[in-house]
N, C-alpha and C positions, 0 to 999 in steps of 0.2 A: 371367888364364890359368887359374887354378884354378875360378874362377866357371865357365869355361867347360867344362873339365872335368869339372866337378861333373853340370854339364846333359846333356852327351853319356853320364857315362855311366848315368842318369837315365832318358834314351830307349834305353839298350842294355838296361839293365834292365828298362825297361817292353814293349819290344819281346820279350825274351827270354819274358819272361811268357805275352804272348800266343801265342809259339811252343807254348810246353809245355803249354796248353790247348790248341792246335788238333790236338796231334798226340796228345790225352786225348782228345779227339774224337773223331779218326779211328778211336783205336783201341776205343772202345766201340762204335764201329758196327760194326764188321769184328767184334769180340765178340757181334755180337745185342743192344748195347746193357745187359750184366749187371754192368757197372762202376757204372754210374750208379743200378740197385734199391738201397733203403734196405735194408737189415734191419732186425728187432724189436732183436738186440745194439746197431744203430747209435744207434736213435731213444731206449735205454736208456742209453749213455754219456753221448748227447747234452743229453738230463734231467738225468742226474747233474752234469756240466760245468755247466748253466746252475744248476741249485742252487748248487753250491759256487761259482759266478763270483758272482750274487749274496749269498748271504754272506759273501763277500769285501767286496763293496761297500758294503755296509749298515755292516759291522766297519769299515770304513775312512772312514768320513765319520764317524764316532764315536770313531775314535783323532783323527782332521784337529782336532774339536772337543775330546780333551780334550789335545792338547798344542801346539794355536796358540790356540786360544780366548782364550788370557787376552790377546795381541796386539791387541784393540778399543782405539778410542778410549776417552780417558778421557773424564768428564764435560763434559757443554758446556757450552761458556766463552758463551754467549747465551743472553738472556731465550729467544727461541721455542725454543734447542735441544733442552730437555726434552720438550716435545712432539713432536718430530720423532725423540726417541729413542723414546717409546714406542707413536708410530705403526711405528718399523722392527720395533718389538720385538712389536707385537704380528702384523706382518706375517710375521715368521719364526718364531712360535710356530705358526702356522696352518698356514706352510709344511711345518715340520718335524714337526707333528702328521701332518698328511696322508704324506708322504713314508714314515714311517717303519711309518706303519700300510700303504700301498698299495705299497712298494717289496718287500717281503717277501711279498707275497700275489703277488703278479705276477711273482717267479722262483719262488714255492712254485707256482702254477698251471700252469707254464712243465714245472716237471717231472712233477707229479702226472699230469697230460694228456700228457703224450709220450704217443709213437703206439704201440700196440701192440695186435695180430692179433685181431682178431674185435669189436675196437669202433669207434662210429659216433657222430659227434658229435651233441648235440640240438640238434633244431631248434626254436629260440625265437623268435617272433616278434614278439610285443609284449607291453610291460608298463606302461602309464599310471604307473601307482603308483613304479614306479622313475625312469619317466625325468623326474616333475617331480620329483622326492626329489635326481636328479643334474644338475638345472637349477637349482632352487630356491636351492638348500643353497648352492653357486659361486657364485650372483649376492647372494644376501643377502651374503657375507661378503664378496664384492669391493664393494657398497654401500654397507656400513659403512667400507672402507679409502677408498673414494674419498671419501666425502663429508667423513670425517676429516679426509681430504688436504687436500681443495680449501677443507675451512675454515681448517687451517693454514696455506696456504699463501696464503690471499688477508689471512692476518694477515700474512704477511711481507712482499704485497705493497703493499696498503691498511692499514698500522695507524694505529693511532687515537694520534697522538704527541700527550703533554701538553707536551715544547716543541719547539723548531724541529729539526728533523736536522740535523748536519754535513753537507755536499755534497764526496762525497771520488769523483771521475775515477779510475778504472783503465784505463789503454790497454793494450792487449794485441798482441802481432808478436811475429813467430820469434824471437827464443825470450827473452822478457822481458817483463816487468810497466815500466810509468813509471804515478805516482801524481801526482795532479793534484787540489792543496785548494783550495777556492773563496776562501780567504781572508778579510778582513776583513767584507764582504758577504754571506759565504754562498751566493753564484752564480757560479757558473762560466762565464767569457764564451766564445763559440761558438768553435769547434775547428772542423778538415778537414782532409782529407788534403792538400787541394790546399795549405796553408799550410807543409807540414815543409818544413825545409832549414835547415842549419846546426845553432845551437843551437836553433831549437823543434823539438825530437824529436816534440813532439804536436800540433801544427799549431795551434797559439793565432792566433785570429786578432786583433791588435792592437788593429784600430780598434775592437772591439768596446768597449764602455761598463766594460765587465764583467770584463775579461780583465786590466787592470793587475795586480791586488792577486793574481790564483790565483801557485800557489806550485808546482813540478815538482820533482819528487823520485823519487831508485832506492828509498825506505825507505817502508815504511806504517805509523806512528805511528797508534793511536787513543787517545782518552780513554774512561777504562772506567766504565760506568754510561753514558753518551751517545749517544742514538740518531744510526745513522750510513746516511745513504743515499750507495749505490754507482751511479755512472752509467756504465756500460761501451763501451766501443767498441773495433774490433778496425783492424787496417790490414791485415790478408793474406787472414789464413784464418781460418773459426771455432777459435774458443778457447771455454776454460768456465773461469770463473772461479771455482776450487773453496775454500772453506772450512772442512777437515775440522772442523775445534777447535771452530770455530761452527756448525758443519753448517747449510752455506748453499753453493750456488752456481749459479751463470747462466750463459748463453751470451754472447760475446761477438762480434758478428757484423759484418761489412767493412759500412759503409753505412747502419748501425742503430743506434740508441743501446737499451741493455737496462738495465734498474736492479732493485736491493733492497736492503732496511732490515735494521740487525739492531740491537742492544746489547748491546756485551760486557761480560762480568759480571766474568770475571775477571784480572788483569793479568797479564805474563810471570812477574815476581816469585812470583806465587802460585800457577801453575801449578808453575814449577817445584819448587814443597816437596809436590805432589800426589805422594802411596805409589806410585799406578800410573805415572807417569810417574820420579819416580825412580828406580824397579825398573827400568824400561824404559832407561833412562840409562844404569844401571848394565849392563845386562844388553848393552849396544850397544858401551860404551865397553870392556868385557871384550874380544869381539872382537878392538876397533881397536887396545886396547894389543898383544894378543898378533902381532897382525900389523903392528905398531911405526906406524902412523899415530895423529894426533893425535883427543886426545879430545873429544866431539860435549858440546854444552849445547844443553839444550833451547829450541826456539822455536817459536813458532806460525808459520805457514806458509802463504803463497797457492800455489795449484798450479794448471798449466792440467790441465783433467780431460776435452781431446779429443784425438786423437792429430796434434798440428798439422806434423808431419815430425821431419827425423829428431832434431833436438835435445830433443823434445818432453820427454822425461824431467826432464832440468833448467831446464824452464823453472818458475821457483820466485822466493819475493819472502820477504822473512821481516818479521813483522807482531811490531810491539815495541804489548804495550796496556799506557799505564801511568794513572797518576793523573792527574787532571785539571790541574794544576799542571806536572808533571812535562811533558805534553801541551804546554799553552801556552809552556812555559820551550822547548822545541822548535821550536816553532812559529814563534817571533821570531828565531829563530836563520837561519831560511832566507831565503834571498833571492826577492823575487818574480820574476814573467816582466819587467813593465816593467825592474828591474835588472838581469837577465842577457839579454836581447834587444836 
C-alpha cells in the first residue's frame, strides 16, 4: 500500500509540474514573451553560482580524500597484487592530475565567458597543432595503462608456475560461495548442473574417474606461499568472484567455466597484527560496542562483485590462509564426496 502510494503521488507531482510550466507558457506569450529574455544581472549571477558550485566541488572531493582516504585496502596479501597496486596507482595519479587541473578551468571558463552585452564569441576553426597534442597525449597514456594491464594480467592468467597449482572449484548461486578441492590428485572430476540434488549441492558427477577424492566445503582454506588455480562456475546468474586482499577477480558465468592463479603471501595470523588493519579493527569495533553488538575480527573475504539480486550484499565466504601444515592438518579432516554421497 505505501509502494503504491508513494507512485501515485510521484505522478501527481510530476503531473503538477508540467501544469505550472504550461501555464509559465501561456503566460509569457500573453506577456510578448518578456519572461523568458535573459538579462546581463541574470547571465551575471548565473556565472557567479556556477564558480562558486564548482569550488564547491573541487573543495569537496578533496575533503572526501582527506577524511576517508585512509579507508583503502591494506597491502596485498598476493605475489601479482603489488603490481596491480601500482598499475591502479598510477592510473589515479593521471586521473587526478587531469581532474584537478581541467575541473577548475572549466567552471573558471563557465564564468569568465557568461554572456554579457556587446560581446561575440570567436570563431575558431581549426588548429592541427592542438588537436594531435589532444589526441596524442590520451592515447600514449591510455597505451602505457593497457599494455601494463594486459601484461599483468596475462601473468595472472598464463604464469609461468615452478610447481604444480592447487585446483580449488568456487561455485557460485544466490547467494553463497561452496568450495570444491581437487583432493589427492589434484583434478577435479566433472560437475553439472544437471547432477545437484540432495547432498551434491555442486553436481559432482560420480562416475567420473576423478570426482571420488574432491572434497566440498562452505570454508576456503589456502596454504600461503602456494600457487592456487581457481575454476569457477556459476548456477543462476553472473557472479564475480572478487578478491579484495588479493586483488583478484573474475566472472562467474551459468554454462562456463572461468579460472585464475594467484599466491598468497600472507596468512590470517599475519594480517591481522598489520597497523592499518588493526586501526581499522579498532576503529569498527568502537562503533559496534557503542551500539552493544558484538565485536568483528578481521578476515579475508570472498565477495560476489555483481549485483546478483537482492541478497547480493551478503553473499560473502571468509578465506582462512594459513601455513602449509596448518593447511594439510585441515585438509585430512574433511570428508570426500565419495563419503558423503
Amino acid at each position: 500500500m505505501n509502494t503504491v502510494s508513494i507512485i501515485v503521488l510521484i505522478v501527481l507531482a510530476i503531473l503538477t509540474i508540467v501544469q505550472v510550466m504550461r501555464i509559465s507558457e501561456i503566460s509569457s506569450s500573453i506577456q510578448g514573451g518578456k519572461d523568458n529574455q535573459v538579462s546581463e544581472k541574470d547571465n551575471d549571477t548565473q556565472g557567479k553560482l556556477l564558480l562558486l558550485v564548482g569550488m564547491g566541488f573541487v573543495i569537496s572531493v578533496l575533503v572526501m580524500y582527506w577524511a576517508w582516504g585512509y579507508h583503502s585496502l591494506p597491502a596485498p596479501s598476493s605475489e601479482h597484487g603489488a603490481e596491480i597496486d601500482s598499475l591502479w596507482n598510477l592510473s589515479m595519479l593521471i586521473i587526478n592530475v587531469v581532474f584537478f587541473i581541467v575541473q577548475p578551468i572549466l567552471f573558471y571558463f563557465g564564468y569568465k565567458y557568461r554572456g554579457k552585452k556587446g560581446t561575440k564569441a570567436v570563431y575558431y576553426e581549426h588548429n592541427n597543432k592542438l588537436e594531435l597534442f589532444w589526441t596524442m597525449v590520451p592515447a600514449l597514456a591510455l597505451a602505457v595503462l593497457i599494455i601494463w594491464g594486459l601484461n599483468v594480467w596475462s601473468g595472472l592468467m598464463m604464469p609461468e608456475n615452478e610447481e604444480e597449482p592447487i585446483v580449488i572449484e568456487l561455485y557460485a548461486q544466490q547467494f553463497n560461495w561452496t568450495a570444491r578441492y581437487s583432493g589427492g590428485d589434484n583434478q577435479l572430476g566433472y560437475a553439472t548442473v544437471h547432477e545437484i540434488g540432495g547432498a551434491n549441492i555442486v553436481g559432482v558427477d560420480m562416475e567420473d574417474i576423478y570426482s571420488s577424492d574432491d572434497i566440498v566445503t562452505k570454508s576456503l582454506h589456502l596454504p600461503v606461499g602456494k600457487p592456487i588455480k581457481f575454476e569457477f562456475r556459476a548456477q543462476d546468474v553472473i557472479h564475480s568472484a572478487y578478491f579484495p586482499h588479493f586483488r583478484a577477480q573474475m566472472n562467474c558465468v551459468p554454462g562456463s567455466k572461468t579460472y585464475f592463479q594467484f599466491t598468497p603471501t600472507v596468512t590470517t595470523a599475519e594480517i591481522r597484527q598489520n597497523k592499518d588493519v588493526k586501526n581499522h579493527v579498532e576503529e569498527v569495533n568502537g562503533i559496534r560496542a557503542a551500539k552493544g553488538e558484538d565485536l568483528w575480527e578481521f578476515d579475508y573475504v570472498l565477495l560476489c562483485n555483481k549485483i546478483c539480486g537482492a541478497a547480493h550484499y551478503n553473499m560473502q565466504m571468509e578465506i582462512i590462509v594459513e601455513t602449509e601444515e596448518e593447511y594439510n592438518a585441515w585438509l585430512k579432516e574433511q570428508k570426500t564426496v565419495a563419503e558423503t554421497l
